[in-house]
Structure formats: structure tokens, C-alpha cells
N, C-alpha and C positions, 0 to 999 in steps of 0.2 A: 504494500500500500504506500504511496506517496504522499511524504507528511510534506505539505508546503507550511508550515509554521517555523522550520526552523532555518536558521541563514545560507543555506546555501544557495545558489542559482539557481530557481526551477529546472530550466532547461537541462543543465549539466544535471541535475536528481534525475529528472524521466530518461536522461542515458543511461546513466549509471542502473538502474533498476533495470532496464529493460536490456542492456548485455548481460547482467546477471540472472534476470531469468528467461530470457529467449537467447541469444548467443549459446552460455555458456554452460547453459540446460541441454540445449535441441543440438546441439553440434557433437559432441561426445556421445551423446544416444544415436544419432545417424551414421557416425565412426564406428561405433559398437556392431551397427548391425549392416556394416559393410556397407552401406552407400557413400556412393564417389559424392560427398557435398562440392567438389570441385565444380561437378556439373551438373547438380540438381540440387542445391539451394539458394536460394534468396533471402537476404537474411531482412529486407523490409522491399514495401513497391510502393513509390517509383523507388528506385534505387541506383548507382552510381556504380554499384559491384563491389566486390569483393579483391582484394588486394593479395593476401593470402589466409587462410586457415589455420596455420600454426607456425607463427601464433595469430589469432584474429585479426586485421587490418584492416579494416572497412579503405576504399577507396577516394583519394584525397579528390575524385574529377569529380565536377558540379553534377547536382543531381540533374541538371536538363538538360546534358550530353547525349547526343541521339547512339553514340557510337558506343558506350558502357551500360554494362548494368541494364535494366529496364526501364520503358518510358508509359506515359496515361495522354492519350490525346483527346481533345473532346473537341467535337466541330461546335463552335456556340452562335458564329456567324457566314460559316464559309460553306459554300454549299457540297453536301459530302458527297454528293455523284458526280462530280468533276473531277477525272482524273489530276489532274493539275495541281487540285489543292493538299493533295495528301502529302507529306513529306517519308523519307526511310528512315527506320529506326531500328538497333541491335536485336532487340526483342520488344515489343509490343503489347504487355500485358492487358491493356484496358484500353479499348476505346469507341468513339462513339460520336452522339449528336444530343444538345439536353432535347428531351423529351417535354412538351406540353403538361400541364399539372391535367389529371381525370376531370370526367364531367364530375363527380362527388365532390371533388374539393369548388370547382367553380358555382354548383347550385348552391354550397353554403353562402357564397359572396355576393349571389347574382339574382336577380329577378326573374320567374319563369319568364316574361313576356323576349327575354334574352339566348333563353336557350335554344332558340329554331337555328 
């Protein structure tokens, strides 16, 4: 649990905890049981990649390096059936177009005489 009351950095706390227990929990259990994490883990997404494994090094390149690690695209204004707009990227974990909110969320805000 993340006590923010006491002085240290937030940021620097929610590292610190979360190597402690995703790193350097999940990394020795997938060692154990023989998978190559060289080329099957992700240690967050988007991510920048991994540097080395032993010992842990997360990767000094920016997280929104299309050429490292994994990237999240979202079309928000570009139109996503255009060849043209797509860009290349290492790996591709997520991506997409936002999506409209449901007719349920808009008849809470909206007037029948609105919904034709």
C-alpha cells in the first residue's frame, strides 16, 4: 500500500513499490519456470523496453520512441482509413479511434425530442 503521508517523493514511492512487487516478484517466477522474459515480457505498456534483466535496467529511451519497447496510438482527429495517417511502430500494443459515448449515457443529458 502507498502511504503518501510520509516525505518522500510520491513518484519515486509508486517506483519503488511497484519494482518491488511486479519486477522483482514476476521476473524470478518466469526465470523459474523457464520462460525466455528476454522475449516475452513487458515489464509496463507503453513502454521504452527493457535494457537488461540481470540485473533489471528498464530503458533510458523516451517512452514515445516508435523504434523501442511498445507504443498506444489513438486516432482522436485523423481519419483512421487513410493509409497515410498511420505511422510504424516496434510493437503496437493498443490502438484505435475514441469511440462516441452510448445512446445510455446521452439520454441521461439529453431530451427525447433529441434523440431521432
Amino acid at each position: 500500500m502507498i502511504r503518501w503521508d510520509d516525505n518522500r517523493n510520491k513518484e519515486e514511492e509508486y517506483f519503488r513499490q511497484y519494482n518491488e512487487f511486479y519486477i522483482n516478484t514476476l521476473i524470478p517466477i518466469l526465470q523459474e519456470s523457464g520462460i525466455q522474459i528476454s522475449q516475452n515480457f513487458m515489464d509496463s505498456s507503453p513502454s521504452s523496453g527493457v535494457k537488461s534483466f540481470e540485473p533489471y535496467v528498464k530503458s533510458e529511451v523516451e517512452d514515445s520512441s516508435r523504434f523501442y519497447g511498445d507504443s498506444h496510438i489513438y486516432y482522436m482527429q485523423k481519419d483512421c482509413e487513410d493509409d497515410d495517417t498511420h505511422e510504424y511502430y516496434r510493437f503496437l500494443s493498443e490502438s484505435g479511434f475514441q469511440s462516441e459515448p452510448s445512446f445510455q449515457d446521452y439520454k441521461m443529458v439529453s431530451e427525447p425530442e433529441d434523440w431521432s
